[in-house]
N, C-alpha and C positions, 0 to 999 in steps of 0.2 A: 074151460075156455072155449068159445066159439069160434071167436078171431083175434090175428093179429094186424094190427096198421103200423108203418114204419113208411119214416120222410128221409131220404137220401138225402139231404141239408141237414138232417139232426144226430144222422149215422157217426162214429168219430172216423176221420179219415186217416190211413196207413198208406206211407209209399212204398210202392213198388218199383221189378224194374222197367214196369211199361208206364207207370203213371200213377193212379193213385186209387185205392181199391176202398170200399166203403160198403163191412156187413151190414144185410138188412137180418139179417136172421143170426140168430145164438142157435149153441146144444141145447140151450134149454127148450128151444121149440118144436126145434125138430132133430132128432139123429137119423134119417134117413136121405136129407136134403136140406141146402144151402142156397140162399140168395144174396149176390154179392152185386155192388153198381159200380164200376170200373169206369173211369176217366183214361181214355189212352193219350197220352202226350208224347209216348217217341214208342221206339221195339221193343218186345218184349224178348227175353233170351231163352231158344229153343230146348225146351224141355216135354217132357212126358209124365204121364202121371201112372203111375203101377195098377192103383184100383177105382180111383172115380170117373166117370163120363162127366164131360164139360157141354152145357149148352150155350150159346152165345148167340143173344138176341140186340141187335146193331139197335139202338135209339136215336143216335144222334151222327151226323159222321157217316165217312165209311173206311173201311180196314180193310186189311191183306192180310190171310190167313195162311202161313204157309206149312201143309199138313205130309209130313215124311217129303216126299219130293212132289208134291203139288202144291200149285197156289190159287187161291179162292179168293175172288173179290165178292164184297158183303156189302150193303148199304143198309138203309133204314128199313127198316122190316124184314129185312132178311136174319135167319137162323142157321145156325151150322152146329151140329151135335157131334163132338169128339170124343172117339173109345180109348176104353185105357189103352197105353203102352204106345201110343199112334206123337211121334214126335212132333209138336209144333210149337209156332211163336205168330203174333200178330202186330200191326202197326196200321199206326194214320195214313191216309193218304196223299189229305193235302196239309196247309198250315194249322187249321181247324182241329182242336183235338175230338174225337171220337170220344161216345160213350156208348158200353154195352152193358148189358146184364146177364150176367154170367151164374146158372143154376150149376151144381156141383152136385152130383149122387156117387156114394155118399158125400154128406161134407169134406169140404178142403181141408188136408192139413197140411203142412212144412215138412213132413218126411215122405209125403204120396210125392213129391213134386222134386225130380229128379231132373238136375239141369245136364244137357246136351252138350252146349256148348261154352 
């Protein structure tokens, strides 16, 4: 295989507690890395992750990042890379939902993802 192409319109969509998260990537392509397209429609609830780094690349929108006891404002083309164990959640700004893209090393799973609150 050389490449892969994938449309965030053709991804199937899963809610979350921030909005609505849409793989572009399977294990079968990769097990060392994930690409997710996230719709943010309200907070996300403050958690940690034990062993993946989160990247979040703002596309659309902008969010509040808030990381252990800081808070990061992000806009469109901004990037903010989170280490494991580093507690956060994010949210909209204004009425506009926000959308990022969110890289995961290694991929996401449901028991990395250790909620806070």
């Amino acid at each position: 295989m050389t490449h892969i192409i994938r449309r965030v319109k053709d991804a199937d969509p899963k809610e979350i507690t921030c909005g609505t998260m849409r793989n572009l990537t399977t294990e079968k392509d990769s097990k060392d890395f994930d690409f997710i397209h996230v719709t943010i429609t309200g907070p996300t609830k403050k958690h940690y992750h034990k062993k993946l780094t989160e990247v979040y690349f703002v596309l659309k929108g902008t969010i509040i990042v808030e990381l252990d006891d800081e808070i990061k404002h992000l806009e469109v083309g901004d990037m903010i890379m989170i280490f494991p164990n580093t507690n956060h959640k994010a949210w909209k700004t204004s009425k506009e939902n926000a959308e990022i893209l969110v890289v995961c090393c290694p991929p996401w799973t449901e028991e990395d993802e250790i909620l806070v609150e």
